[in-house]
N, CA and C atoms as an extended XYZ file, in Angstrom:
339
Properties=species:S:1:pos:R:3:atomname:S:1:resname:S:1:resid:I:1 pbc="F F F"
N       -13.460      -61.490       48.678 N   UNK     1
C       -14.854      -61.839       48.452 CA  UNK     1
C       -15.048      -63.304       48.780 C   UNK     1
N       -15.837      -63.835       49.373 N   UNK     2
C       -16.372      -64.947       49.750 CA  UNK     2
C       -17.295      -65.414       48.702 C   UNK     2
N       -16.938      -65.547       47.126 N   UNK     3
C       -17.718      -66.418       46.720 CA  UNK     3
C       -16.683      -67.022       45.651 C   UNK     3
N       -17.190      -68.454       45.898 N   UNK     4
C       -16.879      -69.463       45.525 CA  UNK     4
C       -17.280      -70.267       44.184 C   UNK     4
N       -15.972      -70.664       43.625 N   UNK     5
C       -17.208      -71.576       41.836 CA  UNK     5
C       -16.105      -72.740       41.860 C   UNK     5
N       -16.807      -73.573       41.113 N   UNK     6
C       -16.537      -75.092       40.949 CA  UNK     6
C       -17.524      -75.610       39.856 C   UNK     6
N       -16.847      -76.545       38.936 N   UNK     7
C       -17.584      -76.916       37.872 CA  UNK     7
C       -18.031      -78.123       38.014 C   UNK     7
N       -18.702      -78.587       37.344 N   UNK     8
C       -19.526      -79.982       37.610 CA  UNK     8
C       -20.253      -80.595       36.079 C   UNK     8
N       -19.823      -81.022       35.438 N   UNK     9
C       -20.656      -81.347       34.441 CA  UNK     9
C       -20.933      -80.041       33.413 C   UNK     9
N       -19.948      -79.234       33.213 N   UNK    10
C       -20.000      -77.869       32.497 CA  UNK    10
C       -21.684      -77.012       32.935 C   UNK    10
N       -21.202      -77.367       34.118 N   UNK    11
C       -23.001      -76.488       34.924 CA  UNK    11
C       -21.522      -75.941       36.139 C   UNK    11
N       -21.940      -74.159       35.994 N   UNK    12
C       -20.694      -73.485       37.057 CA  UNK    12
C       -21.719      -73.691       38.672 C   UNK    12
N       -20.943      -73.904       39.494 N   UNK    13
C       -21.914      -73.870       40.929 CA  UNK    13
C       -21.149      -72.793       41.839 C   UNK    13
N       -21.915      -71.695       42.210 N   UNK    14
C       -21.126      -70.683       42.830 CA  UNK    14
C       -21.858      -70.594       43.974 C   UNK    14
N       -21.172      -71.179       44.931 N   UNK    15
C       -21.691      -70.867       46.642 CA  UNK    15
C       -21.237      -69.702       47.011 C   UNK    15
N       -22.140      -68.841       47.404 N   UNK    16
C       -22.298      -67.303       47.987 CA  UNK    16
C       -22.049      -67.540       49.501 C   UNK    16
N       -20.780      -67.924       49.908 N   UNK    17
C       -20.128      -68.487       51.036 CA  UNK    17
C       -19.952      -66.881       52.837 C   UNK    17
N       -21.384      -66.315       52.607 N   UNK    18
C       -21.571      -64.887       53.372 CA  UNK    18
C       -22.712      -65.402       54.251 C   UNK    18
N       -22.840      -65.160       55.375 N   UNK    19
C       -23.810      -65.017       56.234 CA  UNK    19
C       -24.943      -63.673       55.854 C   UNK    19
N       -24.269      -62.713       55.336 N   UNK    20
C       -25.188      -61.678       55.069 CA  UNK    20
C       -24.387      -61.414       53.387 C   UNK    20
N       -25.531      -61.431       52.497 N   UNK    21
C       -24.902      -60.966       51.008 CA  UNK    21
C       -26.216      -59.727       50.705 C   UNK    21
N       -24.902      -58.891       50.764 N   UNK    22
C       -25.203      -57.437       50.713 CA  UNK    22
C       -24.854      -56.524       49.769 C   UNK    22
N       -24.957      -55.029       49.653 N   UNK    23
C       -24.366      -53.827       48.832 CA  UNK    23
C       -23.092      -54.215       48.767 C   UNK    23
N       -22.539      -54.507       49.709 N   UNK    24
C       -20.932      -55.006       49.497 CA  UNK    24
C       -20.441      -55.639       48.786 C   UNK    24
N       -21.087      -56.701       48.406 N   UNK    25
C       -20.753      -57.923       47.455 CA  UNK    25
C       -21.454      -57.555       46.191 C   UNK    25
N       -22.801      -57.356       46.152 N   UNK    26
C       -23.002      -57.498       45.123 CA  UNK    26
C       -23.077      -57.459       43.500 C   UNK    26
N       -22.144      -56.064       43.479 N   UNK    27
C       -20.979      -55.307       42.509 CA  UNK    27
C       -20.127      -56.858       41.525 C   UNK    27
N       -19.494      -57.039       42.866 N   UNK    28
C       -18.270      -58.070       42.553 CA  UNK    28
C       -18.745      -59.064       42.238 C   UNK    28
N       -19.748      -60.012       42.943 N   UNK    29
C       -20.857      -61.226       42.251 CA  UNK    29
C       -21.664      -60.876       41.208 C   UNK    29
N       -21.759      -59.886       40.512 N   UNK    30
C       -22.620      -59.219       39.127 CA  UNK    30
C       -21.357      -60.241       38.319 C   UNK    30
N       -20.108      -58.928       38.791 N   UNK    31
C       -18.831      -59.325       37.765 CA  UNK    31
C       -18.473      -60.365       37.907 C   UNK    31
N       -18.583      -61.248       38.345 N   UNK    32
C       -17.737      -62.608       38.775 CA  UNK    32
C       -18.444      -63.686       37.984 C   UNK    32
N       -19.880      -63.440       37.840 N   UNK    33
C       -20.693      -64.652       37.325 CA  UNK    33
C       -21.234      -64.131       35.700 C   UNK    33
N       -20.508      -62.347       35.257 N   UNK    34
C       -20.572      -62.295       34.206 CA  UNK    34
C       -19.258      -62.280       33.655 C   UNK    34
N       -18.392      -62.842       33.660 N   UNK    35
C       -16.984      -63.515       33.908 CA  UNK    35
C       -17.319      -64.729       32.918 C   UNK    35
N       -17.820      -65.088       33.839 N   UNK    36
C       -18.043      -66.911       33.880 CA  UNK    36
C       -19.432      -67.216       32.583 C   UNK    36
N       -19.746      -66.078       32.551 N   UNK    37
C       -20.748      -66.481       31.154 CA  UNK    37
C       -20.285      -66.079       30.066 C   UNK    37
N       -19.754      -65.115       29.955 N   UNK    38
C       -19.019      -65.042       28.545 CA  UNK    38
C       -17.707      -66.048       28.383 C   UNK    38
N       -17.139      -66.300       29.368 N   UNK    39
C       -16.039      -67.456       29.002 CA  UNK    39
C       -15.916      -68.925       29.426 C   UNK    39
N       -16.894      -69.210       29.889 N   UNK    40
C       -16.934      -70.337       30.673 CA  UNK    40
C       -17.838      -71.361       30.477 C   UNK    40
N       -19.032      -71.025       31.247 N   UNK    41
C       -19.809      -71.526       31.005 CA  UNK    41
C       -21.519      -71.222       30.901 C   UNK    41
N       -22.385      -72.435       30.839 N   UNK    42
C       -23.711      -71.814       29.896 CA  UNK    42
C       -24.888      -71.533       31.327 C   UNK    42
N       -24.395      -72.577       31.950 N   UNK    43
C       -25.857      -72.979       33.069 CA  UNK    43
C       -25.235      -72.656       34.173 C   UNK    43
N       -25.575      -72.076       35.501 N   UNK    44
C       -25.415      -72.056       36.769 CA  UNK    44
C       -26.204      -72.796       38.210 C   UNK    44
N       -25.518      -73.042       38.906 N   UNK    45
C       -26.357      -73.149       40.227 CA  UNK    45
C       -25.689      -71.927       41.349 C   UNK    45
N       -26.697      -71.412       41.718 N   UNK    46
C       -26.362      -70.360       42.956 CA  UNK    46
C       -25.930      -70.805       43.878 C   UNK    46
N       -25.825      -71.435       45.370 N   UNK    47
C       -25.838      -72.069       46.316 CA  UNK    47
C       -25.807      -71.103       47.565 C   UNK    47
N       -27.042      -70.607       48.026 N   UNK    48
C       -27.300      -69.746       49.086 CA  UNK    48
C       -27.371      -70.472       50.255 C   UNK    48
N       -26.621      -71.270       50.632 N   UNK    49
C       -27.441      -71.868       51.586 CA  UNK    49
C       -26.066      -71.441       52.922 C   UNK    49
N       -25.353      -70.789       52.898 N   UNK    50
C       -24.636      -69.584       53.751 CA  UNK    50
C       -25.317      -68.603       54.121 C   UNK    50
N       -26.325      -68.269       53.293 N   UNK    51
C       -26.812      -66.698       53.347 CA  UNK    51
C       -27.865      -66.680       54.415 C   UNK    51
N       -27.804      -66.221       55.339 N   UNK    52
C       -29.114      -65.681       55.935 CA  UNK    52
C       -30.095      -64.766       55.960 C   UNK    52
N       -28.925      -63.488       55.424 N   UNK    53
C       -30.057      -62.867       54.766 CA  UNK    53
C       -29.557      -62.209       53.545 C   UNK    53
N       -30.553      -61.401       52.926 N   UNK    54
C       -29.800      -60.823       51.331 CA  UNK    54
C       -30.809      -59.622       51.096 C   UNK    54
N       -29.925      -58.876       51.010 N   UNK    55
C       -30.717      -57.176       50.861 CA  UNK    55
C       -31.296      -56.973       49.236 C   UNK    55
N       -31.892      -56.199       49.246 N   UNK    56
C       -32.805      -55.941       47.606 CA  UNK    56
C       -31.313      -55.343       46.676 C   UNK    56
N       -30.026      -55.318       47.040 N   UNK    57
C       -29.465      -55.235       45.991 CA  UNK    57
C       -28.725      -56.547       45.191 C   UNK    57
N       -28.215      -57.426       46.322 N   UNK    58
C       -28.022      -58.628       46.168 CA  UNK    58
C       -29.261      -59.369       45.822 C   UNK    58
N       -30.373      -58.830       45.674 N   UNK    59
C       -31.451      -59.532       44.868 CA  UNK    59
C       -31.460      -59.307       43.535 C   UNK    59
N       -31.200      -58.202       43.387 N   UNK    60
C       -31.348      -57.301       42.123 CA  UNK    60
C       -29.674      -57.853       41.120 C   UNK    60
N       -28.781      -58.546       41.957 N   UNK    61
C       -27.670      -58.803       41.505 CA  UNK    61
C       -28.030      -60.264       40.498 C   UNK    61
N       -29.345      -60.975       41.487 N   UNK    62
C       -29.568      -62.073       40.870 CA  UNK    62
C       -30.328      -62.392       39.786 C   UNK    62
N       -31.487      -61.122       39.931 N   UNK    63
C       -31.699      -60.591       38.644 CA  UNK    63
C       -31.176      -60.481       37.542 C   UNK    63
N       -30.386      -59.771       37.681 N   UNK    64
C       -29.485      -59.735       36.703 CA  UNK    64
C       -28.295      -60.874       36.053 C   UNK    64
N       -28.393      -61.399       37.246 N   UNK    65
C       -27.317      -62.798       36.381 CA  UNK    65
C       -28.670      -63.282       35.773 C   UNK    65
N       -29.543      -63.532       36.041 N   UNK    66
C       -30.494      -64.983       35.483 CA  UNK    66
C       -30.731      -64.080       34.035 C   UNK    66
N       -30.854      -62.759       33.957 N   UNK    67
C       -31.336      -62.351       32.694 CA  UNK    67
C       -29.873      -62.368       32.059 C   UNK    67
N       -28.940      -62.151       32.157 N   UNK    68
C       -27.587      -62.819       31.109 CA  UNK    68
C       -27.327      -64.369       31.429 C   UNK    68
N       -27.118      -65.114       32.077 N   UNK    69
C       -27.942      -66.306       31.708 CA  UNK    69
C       -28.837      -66.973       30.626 C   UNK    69
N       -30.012      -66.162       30.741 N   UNK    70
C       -31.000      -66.522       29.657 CA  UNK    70
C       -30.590      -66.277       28.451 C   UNK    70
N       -30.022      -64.572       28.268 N   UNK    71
C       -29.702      -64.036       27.089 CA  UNK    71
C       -29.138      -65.014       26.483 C   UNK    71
N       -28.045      -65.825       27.256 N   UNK    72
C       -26.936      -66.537       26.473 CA  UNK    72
C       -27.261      -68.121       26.352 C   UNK    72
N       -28.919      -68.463       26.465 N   UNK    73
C       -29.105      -69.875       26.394 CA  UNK    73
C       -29.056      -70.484       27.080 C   UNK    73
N       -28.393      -69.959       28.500 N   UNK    74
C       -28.397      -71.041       29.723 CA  UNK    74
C       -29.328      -71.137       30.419 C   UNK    74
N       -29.178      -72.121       31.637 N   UNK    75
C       -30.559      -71.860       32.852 CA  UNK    75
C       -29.553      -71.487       34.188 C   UNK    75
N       -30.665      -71.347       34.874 N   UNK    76
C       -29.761      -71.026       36.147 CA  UNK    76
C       -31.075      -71.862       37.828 C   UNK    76
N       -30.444      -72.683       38.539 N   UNK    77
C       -30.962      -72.733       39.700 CA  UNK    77
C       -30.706      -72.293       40.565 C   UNK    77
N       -30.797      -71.944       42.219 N   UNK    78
C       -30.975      -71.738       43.133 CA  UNK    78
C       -31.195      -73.055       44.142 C   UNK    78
N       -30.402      -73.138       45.099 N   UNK    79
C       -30.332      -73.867       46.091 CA  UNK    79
C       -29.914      -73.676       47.688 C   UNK    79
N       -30.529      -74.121       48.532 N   UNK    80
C       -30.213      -74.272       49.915 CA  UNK    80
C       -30.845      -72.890       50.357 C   UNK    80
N       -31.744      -72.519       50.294 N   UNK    81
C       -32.729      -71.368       50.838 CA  UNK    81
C       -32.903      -71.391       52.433 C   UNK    81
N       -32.171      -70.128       53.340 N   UNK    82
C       -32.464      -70.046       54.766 CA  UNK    82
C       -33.766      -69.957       54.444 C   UNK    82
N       -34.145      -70.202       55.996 N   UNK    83
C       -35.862      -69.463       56.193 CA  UNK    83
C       -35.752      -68.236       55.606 C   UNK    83
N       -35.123      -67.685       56.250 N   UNK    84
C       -35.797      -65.821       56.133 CA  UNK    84
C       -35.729      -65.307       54.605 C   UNK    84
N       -34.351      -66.194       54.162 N   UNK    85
C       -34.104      -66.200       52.611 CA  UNK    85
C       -34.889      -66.403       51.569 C   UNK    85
N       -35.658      -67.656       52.430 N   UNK    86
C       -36.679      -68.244       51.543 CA  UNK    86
C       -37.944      -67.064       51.365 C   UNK    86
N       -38.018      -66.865       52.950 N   UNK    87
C       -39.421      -66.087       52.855 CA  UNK    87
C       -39.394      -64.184       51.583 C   UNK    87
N       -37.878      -63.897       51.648 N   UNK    88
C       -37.945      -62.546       50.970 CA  UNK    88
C       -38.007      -62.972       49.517 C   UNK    88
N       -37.741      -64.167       48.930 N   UNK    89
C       -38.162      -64.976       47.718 CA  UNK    89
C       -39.474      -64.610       47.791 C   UNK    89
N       -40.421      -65.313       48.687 N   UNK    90
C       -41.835      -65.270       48.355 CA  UNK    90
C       -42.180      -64.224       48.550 C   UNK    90
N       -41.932      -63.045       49.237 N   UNK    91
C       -42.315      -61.817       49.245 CA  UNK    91
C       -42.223      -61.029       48.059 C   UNK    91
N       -40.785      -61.214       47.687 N   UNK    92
C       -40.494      -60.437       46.378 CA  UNK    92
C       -40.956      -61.210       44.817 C   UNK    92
N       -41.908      -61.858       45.470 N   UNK    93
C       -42.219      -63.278       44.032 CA  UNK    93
C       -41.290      -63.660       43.192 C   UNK    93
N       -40.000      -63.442       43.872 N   UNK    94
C       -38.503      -64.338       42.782 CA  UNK    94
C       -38.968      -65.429       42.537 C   UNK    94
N       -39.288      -66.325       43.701 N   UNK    95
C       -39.868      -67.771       43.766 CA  UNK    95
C       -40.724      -67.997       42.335 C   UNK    95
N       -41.052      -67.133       42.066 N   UNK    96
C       -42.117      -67.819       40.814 CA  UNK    96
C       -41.301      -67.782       39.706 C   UNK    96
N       -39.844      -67.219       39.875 N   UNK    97
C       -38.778      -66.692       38.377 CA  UNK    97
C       -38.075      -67.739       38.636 C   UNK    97
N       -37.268      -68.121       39.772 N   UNK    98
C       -36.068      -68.733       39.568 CA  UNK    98
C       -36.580      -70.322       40.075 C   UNK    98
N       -35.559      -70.619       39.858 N   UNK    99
C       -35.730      -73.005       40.133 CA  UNK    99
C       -35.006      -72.661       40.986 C   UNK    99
N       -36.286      -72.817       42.079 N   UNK   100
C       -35.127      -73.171       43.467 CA  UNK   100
C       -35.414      -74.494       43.882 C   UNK   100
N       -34.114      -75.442       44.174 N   UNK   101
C       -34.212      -76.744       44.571 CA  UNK   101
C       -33.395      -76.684       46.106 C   UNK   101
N       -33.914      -78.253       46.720 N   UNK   102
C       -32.998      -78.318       47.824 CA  UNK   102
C       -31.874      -77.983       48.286 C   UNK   102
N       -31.520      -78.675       47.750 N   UNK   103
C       -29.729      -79.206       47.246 CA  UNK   103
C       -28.958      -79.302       45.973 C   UNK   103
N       -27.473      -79.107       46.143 N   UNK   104
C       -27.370      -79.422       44.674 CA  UNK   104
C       -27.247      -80.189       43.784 C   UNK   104
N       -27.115      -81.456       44.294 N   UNK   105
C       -27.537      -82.995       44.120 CA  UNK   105
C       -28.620      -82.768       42.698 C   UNK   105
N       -29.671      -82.000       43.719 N   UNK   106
C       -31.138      -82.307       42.918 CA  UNK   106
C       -31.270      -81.219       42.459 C   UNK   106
N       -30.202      -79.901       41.819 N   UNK   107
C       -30.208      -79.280       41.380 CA  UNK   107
C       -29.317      -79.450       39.882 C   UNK   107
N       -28.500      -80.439       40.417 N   UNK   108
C       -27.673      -80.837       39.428 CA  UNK   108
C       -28.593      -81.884       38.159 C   UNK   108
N       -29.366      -82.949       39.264 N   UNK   109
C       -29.988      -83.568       38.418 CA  UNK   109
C       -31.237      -82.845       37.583 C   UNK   109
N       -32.063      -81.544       37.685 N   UNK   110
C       -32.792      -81.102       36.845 CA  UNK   110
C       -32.495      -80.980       35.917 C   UNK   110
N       -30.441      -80.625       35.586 N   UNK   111
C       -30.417      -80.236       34.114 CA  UNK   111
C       -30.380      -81.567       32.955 C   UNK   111
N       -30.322      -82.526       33.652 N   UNK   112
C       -30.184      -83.790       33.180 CA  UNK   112
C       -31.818      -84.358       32.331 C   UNK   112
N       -32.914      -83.213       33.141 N   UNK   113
C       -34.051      -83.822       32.209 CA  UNK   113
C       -34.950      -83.072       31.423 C   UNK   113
């Protein structure tokens, strides 16, 4: 599996390191980032900015992390949005659910305020 975590300030950052994140993955990235919330840690950053595109199950994967996430008190951002990535956000009105920032710089610094 091509995804990736690294900690930063007890905020987990998991780059979804796929050109296409699909049915394939998205099983294993459910489990991987509900892993990491029951033992790890509270807040996430996504880091899509590999992805070009992402099918409605790997959407539905992200769904689901942000709502165990929440359950457990944390937040979660989103960063580095392709175009086309960006645009199935605004189609599917995720955009209005999740904090999507640039980078993770300035994703890092939101949790700071």
């Amino acid at each position: 599996m091509s995804i990736h975590s690294q900690k930063i300030n007890n905020i987990a950052i998991i780059l979804v390191d796929l050109e296409r994140a699909t049915t394939v993955v998205a099983e294993s990235f459910k489990n991987s980032v509900q892993f990491q919330i029951t033992s790890e840690s509270r807040n996430f950053i996504f880091d899509l900015s590999k992805c070009e595109f992402i099918d409605s199950t790997f959407l539905s994967a992200l769904v689901t992390s942000y709502k165990r996430i929440a359950e457990n008190g944390g937040e979660l951002r989103i960063v580095g949005l392709q175009p086309a990535v960006d645009s199935m956000f605004k189609l599917t009105r995720l955009s209005r659910i999740f904090d999507i920032f640039k980078d993770e710089k300035e994703a890092l610094n939101s949790f700071n305020k």
